[in-house]
C-alpha positions in Angstrom: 7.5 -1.8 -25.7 7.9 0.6 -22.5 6.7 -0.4 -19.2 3.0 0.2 -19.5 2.2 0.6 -15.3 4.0 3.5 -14.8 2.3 5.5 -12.7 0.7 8.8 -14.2 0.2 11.1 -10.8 3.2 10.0 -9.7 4.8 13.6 -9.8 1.9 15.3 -10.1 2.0 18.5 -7.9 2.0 21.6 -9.9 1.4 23.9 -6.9 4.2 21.9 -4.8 1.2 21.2 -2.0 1.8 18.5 0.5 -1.5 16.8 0.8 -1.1 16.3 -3.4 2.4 14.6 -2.2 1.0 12.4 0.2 -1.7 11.5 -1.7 0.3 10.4 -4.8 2.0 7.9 -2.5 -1.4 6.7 -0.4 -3.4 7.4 -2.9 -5.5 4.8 -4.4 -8.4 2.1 -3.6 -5.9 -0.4 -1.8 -2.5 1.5 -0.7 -4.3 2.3 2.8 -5.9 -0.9 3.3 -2.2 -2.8 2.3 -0.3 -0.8 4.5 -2.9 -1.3 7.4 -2.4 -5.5 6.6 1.0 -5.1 6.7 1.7 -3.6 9.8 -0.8 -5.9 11.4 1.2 -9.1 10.4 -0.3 -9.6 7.0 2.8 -9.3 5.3 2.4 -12.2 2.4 0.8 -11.7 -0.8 -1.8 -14.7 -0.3 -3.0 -13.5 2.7 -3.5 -9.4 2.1 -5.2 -11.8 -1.4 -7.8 -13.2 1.1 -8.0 -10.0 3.6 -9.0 -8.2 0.1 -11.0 -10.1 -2.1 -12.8 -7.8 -4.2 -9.0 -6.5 -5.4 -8.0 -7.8 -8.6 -4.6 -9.6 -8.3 -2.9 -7.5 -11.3 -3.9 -4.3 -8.5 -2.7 -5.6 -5.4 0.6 -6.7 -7.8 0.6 -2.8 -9.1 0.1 -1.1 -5.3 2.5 -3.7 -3.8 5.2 -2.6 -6.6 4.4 1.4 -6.1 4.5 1.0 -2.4 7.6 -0.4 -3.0 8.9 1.7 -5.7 8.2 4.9 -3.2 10.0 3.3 -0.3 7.0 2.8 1.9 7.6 -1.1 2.1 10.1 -3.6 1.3 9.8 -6.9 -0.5 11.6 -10.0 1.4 12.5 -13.0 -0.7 13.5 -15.9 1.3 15.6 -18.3 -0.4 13.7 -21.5 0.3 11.5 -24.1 -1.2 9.2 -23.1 -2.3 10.3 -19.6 -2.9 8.5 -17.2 0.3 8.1 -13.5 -0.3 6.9 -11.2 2.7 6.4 -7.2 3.1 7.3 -5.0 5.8 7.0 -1.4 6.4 10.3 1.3 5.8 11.2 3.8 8.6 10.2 5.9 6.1 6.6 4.2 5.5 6.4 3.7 9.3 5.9 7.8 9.3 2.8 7.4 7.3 1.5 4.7 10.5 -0.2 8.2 12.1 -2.2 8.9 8.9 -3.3 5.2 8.5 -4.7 4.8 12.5 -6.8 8.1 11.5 -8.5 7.2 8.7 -8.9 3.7 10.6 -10.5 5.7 13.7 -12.6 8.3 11.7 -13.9 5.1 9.5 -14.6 3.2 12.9 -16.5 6.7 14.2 -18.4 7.4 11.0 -19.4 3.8 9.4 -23.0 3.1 8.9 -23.1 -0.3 10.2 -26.0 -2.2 7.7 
């Protein structure tokens, strides 16, 4: 059988426009939030686990893997024992760093706090 995760917006743009592009790489419940975690140090799967608990581990596996597969992070496997695995932003996902501090800033502005 094929591979059953692929992506099905993944080159979805039939009018070529660039907030369709970015969005197929951000887009999602968790890619924002994961990218935020990484680039503030929580760069291991157990921990971005705990920072979001009400994400399924099978979808913080599948937006870890597209993040990945888009070039926006990269996986580190340390040979040790046990086995460690940490994430850490591209150059190329560092570019997307702008759009991440803005929807963190607009969120902080606009948030009804209960």
């Amino acid at each position: 059988m094929g591979n059953s995760s692929v992506r099905k917006t993944k080159n979805f743009n039939p009018t070529n426009c660039a907030v369709t592009y970015c969005m197929n790489i951000i887009g999602g419940k968790w890619k924002p939030v994961i990218i935020h975690l990484i680039c503030k140090d929580v760069n291991r799967y157990s921990l971005m686990q705990k920072a979001m608990p009400e994400a399924s581990k099978q979808t913080l596996t599948n937006q870890l893997r597209e993040l990945e597969a888009d070039g926006v992070i990269e996986r580190i496997v340390f040979a040790e024992i046990p086995p460690r695995v940490e994430y850490r932003m591209t150059p190329f996902g560092d570019t997307l760093l702008p759009i991440i501090d803005a929807m963190r800033a607009w969120g902080k502005e606009h948030r009804k706090d209960s």
